[in-house]
C-alpha positions in Angstrom: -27.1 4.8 20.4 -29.6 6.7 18.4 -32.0 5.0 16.1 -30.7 6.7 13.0 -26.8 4.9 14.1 -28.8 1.5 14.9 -30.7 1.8 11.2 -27.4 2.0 9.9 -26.7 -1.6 11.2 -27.3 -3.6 7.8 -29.4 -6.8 8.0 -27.3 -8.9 5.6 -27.8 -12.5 5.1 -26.5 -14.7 7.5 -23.5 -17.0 6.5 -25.4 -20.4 7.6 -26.0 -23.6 5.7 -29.1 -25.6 7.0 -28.0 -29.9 7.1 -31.1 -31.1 5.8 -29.5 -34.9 6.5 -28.4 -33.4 10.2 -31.0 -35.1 12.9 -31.1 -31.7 14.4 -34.1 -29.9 14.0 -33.9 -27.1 11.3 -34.9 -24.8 14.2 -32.3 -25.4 16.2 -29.6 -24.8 13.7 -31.0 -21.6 13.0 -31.1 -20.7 16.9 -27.2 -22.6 17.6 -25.9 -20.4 14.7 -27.0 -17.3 16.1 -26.6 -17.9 19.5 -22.5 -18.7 18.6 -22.6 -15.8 16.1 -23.8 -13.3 19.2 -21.4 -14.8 21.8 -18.3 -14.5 19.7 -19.3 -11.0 18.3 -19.8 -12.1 14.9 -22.9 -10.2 15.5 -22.2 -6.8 17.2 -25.0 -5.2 20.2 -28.0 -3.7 18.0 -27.2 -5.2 14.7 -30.0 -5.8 12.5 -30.8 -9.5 11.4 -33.3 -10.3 8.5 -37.0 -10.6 8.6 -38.0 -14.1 9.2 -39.8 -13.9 5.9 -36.4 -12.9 4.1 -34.4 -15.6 6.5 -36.8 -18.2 5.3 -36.4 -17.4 1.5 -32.6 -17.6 1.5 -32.5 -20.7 3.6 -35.1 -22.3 1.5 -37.0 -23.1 3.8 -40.6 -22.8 5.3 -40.9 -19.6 8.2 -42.2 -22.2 10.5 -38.7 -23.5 12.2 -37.6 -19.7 11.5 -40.2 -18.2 13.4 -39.5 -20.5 16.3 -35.7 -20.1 16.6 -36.5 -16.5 16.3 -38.8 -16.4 19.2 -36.1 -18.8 21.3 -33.7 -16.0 20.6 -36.1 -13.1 22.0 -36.8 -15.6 24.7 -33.3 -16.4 25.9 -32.1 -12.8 25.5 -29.8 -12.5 22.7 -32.7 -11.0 20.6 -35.1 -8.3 20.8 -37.8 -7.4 18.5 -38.9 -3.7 18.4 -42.1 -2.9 16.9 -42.0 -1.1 13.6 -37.7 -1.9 13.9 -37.6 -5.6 13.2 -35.8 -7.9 14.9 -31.6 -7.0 16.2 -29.2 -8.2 18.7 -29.7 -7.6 22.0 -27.4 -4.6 23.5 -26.5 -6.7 26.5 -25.9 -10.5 26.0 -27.0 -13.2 28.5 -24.5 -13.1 31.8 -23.0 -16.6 31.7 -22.1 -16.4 28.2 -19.9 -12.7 29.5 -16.7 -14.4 29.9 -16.8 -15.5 26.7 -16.9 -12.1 24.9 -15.0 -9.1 25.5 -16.1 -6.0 23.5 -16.7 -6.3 19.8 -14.4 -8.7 19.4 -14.6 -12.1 18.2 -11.7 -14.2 19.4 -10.4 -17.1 17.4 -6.9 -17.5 19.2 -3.8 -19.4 17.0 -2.5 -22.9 18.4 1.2 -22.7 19.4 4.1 -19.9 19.5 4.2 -17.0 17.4 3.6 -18.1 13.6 5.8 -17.2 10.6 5.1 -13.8 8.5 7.3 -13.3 5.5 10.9 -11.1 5.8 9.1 -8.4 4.3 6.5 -7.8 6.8 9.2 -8.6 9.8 10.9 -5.9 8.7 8.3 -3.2 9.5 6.6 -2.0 11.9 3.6 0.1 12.5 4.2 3.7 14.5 2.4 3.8 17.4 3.9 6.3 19.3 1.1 8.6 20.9 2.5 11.5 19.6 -0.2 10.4 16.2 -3.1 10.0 18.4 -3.8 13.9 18.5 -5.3 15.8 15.3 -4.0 19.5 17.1 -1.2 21.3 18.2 0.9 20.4 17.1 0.4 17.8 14.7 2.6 18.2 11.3 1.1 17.2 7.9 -1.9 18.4 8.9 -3.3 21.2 6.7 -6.3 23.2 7.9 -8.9 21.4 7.9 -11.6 24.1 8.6 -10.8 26.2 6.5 -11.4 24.1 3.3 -14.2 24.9 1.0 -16.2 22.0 1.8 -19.1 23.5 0.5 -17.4 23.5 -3.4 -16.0 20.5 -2.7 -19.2 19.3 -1.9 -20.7 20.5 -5.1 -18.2 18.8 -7.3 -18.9 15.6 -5.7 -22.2 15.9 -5.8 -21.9 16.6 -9.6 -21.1 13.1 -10.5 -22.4 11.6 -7.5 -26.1 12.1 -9.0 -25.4 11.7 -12.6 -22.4 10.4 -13.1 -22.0 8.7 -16.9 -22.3 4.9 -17.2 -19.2 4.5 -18.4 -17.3 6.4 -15.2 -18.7 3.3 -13.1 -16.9 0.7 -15.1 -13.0 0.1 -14.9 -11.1 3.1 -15.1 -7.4 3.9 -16.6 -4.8 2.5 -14.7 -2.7 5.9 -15.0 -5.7 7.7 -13.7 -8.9 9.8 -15.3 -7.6 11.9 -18.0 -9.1 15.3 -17.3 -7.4 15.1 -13.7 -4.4 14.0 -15.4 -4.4 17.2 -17.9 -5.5 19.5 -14.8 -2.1 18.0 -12.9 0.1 18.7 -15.8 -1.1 22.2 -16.5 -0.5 23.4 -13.1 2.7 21.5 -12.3 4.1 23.4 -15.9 2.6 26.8 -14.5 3.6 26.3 -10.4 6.4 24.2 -10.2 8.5 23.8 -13.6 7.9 20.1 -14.2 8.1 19.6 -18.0 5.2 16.8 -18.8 2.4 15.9 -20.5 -0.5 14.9 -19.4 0.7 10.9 -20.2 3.4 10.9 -18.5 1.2 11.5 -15.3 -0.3 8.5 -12.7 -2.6 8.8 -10.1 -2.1 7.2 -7.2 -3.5 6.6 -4.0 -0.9 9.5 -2.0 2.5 9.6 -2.2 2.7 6.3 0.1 1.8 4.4 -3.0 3.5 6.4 -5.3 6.9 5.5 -3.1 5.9 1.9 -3.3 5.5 2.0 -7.0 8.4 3.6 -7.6 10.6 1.5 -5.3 9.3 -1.7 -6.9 9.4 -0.8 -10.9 13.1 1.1 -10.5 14.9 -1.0 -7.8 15.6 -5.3 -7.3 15.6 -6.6 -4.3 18.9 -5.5 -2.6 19.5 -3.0 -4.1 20.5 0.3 -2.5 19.5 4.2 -2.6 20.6 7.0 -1.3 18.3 8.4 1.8 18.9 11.9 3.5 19.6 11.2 7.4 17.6 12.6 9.2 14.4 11.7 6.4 11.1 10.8 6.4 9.8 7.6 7.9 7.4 7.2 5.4 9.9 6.5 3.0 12.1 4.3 4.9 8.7 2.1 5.3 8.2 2.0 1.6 11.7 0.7 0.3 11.8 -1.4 3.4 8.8 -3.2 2.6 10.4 -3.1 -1.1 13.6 -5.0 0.4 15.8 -2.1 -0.5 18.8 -1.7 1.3 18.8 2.2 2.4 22.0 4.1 2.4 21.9 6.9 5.0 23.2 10.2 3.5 23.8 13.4 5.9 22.3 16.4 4.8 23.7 19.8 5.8 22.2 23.7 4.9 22.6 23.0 1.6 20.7 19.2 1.7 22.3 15.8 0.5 25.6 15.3 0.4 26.3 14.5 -2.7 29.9 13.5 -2.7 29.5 11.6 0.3 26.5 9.4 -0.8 28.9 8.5 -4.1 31.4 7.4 -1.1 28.9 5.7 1.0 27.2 3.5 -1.6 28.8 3.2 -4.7 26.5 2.0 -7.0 23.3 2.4 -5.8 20.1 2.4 -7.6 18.7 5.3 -6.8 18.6 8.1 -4.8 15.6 9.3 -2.7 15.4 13.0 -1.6 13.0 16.3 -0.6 14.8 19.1 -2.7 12.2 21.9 -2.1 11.7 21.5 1.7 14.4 18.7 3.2 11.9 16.5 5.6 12.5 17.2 8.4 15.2 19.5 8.4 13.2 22.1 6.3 16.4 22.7 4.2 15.8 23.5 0.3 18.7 21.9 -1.6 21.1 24.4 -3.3 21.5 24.8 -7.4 25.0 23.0 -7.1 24.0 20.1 -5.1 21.1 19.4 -7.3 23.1 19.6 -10.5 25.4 17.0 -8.7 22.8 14.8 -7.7 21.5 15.1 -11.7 25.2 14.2 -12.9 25.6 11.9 -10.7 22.0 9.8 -11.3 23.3 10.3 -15.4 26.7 8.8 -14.8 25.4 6.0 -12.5 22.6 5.3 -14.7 20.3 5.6 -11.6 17.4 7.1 -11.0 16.3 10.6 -8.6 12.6 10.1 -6.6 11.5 13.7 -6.1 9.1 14.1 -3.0 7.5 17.6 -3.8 5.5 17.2 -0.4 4.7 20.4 0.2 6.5 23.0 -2.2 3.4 24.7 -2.9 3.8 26.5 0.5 7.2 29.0 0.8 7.4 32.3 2.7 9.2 35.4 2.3 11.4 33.7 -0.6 11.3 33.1 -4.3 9.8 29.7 -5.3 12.3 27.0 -5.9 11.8 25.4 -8.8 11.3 21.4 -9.0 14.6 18.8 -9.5 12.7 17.7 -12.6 12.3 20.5 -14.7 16.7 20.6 -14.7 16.8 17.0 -15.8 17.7 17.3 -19.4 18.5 13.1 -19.0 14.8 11.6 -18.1 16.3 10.2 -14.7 13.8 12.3 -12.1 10.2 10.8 -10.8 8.1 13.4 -9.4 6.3 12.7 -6.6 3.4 14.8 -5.3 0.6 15.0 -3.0 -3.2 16.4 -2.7 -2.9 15.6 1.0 -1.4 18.9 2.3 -3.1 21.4 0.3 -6.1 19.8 0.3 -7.3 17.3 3.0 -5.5 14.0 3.9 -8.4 11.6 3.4 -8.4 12.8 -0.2 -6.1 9.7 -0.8 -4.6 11.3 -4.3 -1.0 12.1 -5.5 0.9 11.7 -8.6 4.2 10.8 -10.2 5.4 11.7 -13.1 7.1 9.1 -15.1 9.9 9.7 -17.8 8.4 8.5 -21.1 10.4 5.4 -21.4 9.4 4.0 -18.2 5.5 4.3 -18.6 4.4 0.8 -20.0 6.6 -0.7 -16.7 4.9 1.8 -14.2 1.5 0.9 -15.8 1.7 -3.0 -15.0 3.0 -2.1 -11.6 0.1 -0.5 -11.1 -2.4 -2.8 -12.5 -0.7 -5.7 -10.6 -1.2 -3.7 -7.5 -4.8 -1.9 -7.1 -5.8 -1.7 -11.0 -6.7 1.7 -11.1 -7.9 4.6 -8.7 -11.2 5.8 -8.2 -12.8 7.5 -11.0 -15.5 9.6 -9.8 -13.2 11.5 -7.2 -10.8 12.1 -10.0 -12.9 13.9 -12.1 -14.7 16.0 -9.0 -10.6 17.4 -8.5 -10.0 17.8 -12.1 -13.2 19.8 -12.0 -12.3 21.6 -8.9 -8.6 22.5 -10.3 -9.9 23.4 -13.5 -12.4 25.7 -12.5 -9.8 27.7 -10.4 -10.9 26.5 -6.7 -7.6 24.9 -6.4 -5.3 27.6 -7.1 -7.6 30.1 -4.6 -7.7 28.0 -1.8 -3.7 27.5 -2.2 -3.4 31.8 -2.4 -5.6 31.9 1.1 -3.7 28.8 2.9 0.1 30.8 2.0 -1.7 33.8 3.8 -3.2 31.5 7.0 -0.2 29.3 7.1 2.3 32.5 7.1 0.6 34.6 9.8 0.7 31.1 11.6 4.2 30.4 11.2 5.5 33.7 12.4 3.2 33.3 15.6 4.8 29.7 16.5 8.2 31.1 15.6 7.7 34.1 18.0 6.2 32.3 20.7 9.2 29.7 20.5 11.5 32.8 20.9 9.5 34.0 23.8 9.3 30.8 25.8 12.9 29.5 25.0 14.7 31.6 24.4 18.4 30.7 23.5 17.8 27.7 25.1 16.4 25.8 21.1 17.4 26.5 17.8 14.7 26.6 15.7 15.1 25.2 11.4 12.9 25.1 8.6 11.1 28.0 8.9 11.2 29.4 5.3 8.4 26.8 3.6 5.9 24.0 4.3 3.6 23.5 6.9 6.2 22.7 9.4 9.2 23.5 11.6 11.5 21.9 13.8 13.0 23.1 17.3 16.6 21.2 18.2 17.2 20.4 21.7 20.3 19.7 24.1 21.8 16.7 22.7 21.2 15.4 26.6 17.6 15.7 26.0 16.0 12.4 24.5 13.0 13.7 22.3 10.8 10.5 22.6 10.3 10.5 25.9 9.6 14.7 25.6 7.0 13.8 22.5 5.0 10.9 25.3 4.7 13.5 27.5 3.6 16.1 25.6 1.1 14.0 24.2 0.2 13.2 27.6 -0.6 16.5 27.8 -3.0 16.5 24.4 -0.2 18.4 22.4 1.5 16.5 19.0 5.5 16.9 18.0 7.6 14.1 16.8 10.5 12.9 17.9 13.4 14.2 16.0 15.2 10.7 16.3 12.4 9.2 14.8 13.4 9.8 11.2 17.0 8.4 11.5 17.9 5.4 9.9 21.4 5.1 11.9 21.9 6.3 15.5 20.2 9.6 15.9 22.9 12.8 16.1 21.0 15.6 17.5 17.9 15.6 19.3 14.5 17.7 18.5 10.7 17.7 18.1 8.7 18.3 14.8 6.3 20.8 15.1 3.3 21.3 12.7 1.4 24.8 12.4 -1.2 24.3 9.8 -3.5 23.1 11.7 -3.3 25.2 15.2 -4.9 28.2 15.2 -3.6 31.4 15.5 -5.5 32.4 19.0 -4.3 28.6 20.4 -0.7 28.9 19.6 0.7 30.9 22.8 -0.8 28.8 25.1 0.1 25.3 23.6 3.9 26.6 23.4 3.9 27.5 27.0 3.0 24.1 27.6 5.5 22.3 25.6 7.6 24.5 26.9 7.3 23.4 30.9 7.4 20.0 29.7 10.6 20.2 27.6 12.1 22.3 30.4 11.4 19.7 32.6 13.1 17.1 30.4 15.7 15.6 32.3 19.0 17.0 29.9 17.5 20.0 29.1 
């Protein structure tokens, strides 16, 4: 560890109350508290502890007994004290404490069987699969990473970072800072044919959020809404945790089946759907459908969630304009996302919110997280409104294109007939579809096994999965690696026992 990590360890006051009436020595508390604290891992290998001088001051008491459970500490091994560094933990803790400790970690172990959590949080469940543990090929929702303008980015940050105004560090608007807010409604107008104002537009902490929002201030407990099947997981996460009951709805070339979600659930709530680029299908849904969908959420008196994940990116085609900017009966919420034009750990998207519904989507929101961050709001709105927005989206079309037709070439090349390949015409995404014999999970663990990323087709079914495939991101893969990760994949897939 270098001494610029180890500086980084804080020296925070400790947690410990000295019993005056106790007949053990004031020194000895001290030293039993930290020993306890450095065998459980409360306090982690080269962690900084106060000064004696500071110790003493915040137990109120004199250095004397502070100095001497210090120097029992040094003495016994759990301390060390490094000249012109203060005093820290030691890196390697006395050997007959070892069993005791494992790692970081302290361990305070529950009495009994398995203890209660509420229906909500029984009902989900965190994806582990490895297929998330690698950032390359071919991982999907990840845009390029290097080739973001850090530098700008970097600029606009710093901008309020050093002189921000007072009143930025307060507490902000629960519908978000209004210059991002009037950035987000000028280009949604210009780009994608959402018809808003500025108030009708929240910030929220990605599309996750937004989904969570939504679900809670539109839908009751129990109630349904329509899903496309296959869809994304992310949503069937939210409105799970929501205690919605999900209605799967098959999607074909020209996306959610209308008709048959009217048959399938008969009065649900709401209906939840990806109309520019079907996740994960890659389907855009036609003009007919969506005018169905609209009649049908007017004559329901339910409500449309538009997930505009990643519209911004379409190739070789005109743009499709959003499901919102038809609705002429204020039943579409627009989602949206920062995360896939920009960088995922931005951690900002959007809805936009019929005027009606505002007041009800504020309180949601202030019951939840009160309001998002201010001064990385404003550093966006700068950096959209200054035009760094719309030029890094004109360069990522041009990356992401010559990117796409590589993958979809070297596909061809190493499969042949043997996959069909969907979703090609938009997004940052495609996705190959295998024998039905082939079972895509075990195909995903292997290739991650071998440091590549897809996800499992089956994944994103809410019923029993009806073809099998693998998700494939490009946005992140360069162009000189792509070849030679798809004649991998492709000698594990062949080897897939089905294939």
């Amino acid at each position: 560890m270098t001494s610029r990590g180890r500086r980084a360890s804080g020296r925070f006051p400790a947690p410990m109350a000295i019993d005056h009436s106790s007949r053990v020595p004031i020194h000895r508390q001290i030293f039993d508290w930290y020993q306890a604290a450095v065998v459980t891992g409360q306090l982690r290998p080269s962690q900084g502890v106060p000064s004696t001088r500071g110790l003493a001051r915040e137990l109120q008491v004199s250095r004397a007994p502070v100095l001497a459970a210090f120097e029992q500490l040094v003495a016994e091994g759990y301390f060390v004290a490094l000249i012109g560094a203060g005093t820290r933990v030691a890196d390697s803790i006395p050997a007959q404490f070892a069993p005791a400790r494992q790692g970081h970690e302290t361990f305070v172990r529950p009495l009994g069987g398995a203890r209660f959590v509420s229906r909500r949080a029984a009902r989900l469940s965190v994806d582990d699969g490895p297929w998330l543990t690698h950032a390359g090929a071919f991982r999907a929702s990840i845009p390029a990473l290097d080739h973001f303008p850090i530098a700008i980015w970097g600029s606009m940050l710093a901008r309020y970072g050093r002189s921000a105004a007072h009143s930025m560090l307060g507490y902000g608007n629960s519908m978000g800072h209004p210059s991002l807010r009037e950035a987000i409604s000028g280009y949604l107008g210009a780009a994608r044919g959402v018809r808003c104002g500025a108030d009708q537009i929240m910030i929220v902490s990605g599309s996750q959020q937004g989904l969570q929002i939504a679900a809670r201030v539109l839908l009751d407990h129990g109630d349904a809404v329509l899903m496309e099947e296959p869809g994304y997981p992310g949503a069937h996460a939210a409105f799970r945790s929501a205690g919605l009951r999900m209605a799967p709805v098959p999607v074909d070339a020209d996306g959610m089946d209308v008709a048959e979600g009217r048959r399938r659930a008969p009065g649900a709530g709401a209906a939840y759907v990806t109309p520019s680029h079907q996740y994960p299908l890659g389907m855009g849904m036609s003009a007919t459908r969506r005018l169905q969908l609209l009649q049908w959420a007017t004559e329901e008196d339910a409500w449309i969630i538009e997930d505009d994940y990643d519209s911004e990116f379409r190739y070789g085609a005109r743009p499709v304009l959003s499901l919102q900017g038809l609705d002429t009966a204020a039943r579409v919420i627009y989602l949206g996302t920062f995360s896939k034009v920009m960088f995922p750990a931005l951690r900002i998207g959007y809805l936009v919110i019929p005027e009606d519904l505002i007041s009800s989507f504020r309180a949601m929101r202030e019951a939840m997280d009160i309001f998002p961050p201010t001064l990385t709001q404003a550093a966006l709105a700068d950096f959209v409104s200054e035009g760094h927005f719309a030029r890094h989206l004109r360069r990522m079309r041009i990356l992401y294109d010559r990117r796409r037709k590589r993958l979809v070439a070297s596909v061809t090349s190493q499969f042949g007939n043997d996959v069909r390949i969907v979703g090609i015409e938009a997004g940052m995404h495609l996705t190959l579809l295998l024998p039905d014999a082939c079972d895509d999970v075990d195909v995903a663990r292997r290739a991650s096994a071998a440091g590549l990323s897809v996800i499992p087709l089956s994944t994103c079914w809410l019923e029993e999965p009806e073809v099998s495939g693998i998700v494939l991101g490009f946005g992140s893969v360069d162009e000189g690696a792509i070849d030679s990760a798809v004649e991998r994949l492709a000698r594990i897939v062949e080897a897939s026992p089905g294939f």
